[in-house]
Structure formats: C-alpha cells, structure tokens
Wavefront OBJ file of the C-alpha trace (Angstrom):
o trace
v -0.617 -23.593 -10.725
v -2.136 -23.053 -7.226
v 1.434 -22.385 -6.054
v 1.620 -19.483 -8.527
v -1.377 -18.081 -7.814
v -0.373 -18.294 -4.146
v 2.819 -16.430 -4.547
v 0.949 -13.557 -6.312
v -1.613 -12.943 -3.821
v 1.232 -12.577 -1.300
v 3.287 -10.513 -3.416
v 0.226 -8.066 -4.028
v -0.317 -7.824 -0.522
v 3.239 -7.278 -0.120
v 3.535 -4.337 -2.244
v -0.011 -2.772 -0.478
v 1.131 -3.153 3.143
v 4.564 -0.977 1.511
v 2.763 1.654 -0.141
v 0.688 1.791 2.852
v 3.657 2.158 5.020
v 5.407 4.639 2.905
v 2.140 6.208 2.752
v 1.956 6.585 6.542
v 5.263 8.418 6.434
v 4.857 10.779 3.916
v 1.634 11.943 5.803
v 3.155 12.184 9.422
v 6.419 13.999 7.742
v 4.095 16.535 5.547
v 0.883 16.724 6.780
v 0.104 14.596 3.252
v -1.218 11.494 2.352
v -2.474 9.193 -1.021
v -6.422 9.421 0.094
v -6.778 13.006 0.681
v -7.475 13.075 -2.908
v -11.049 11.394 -1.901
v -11.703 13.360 0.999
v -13.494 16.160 -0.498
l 1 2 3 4 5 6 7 8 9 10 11 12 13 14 15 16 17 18 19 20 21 22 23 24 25 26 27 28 29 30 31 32 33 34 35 36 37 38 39 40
C-alpha cells in the first residue's frame, strides 16, 4: 500500500513540474501564462 501511495505522489509531481514547464513556454512564446488569471 505504501508503494502505491508512493508512486502517486511522484506521478502528481510529475504531471506539476510538466504543466509548469509547458507553462513556462507558452508565457516566454506569447507574453501568456496560467497565473495571470490571479494577478489582478
């Protein structure tokens, strides 16, 4: 069970550190990014 649980955790971090990344590129290519919906 503790196994499972570890393979999760890395998996979500996983697919955070990509949508960061992706993230990072879509800003520098159009001057866009996911948090300037909070920047208000």
């Amino acid at each position: 069970m503790g196994q499972t649980i570890f393979y999760a955790l890395v998996s979500v971090v996983i697919c955070v550190a990509y949508f960061l990344a992706v993230d990072h590129f879509l800003m520098d290519a159009q001057g866009l990014d996911f948090w300037y919906m909070f920047r208000k």
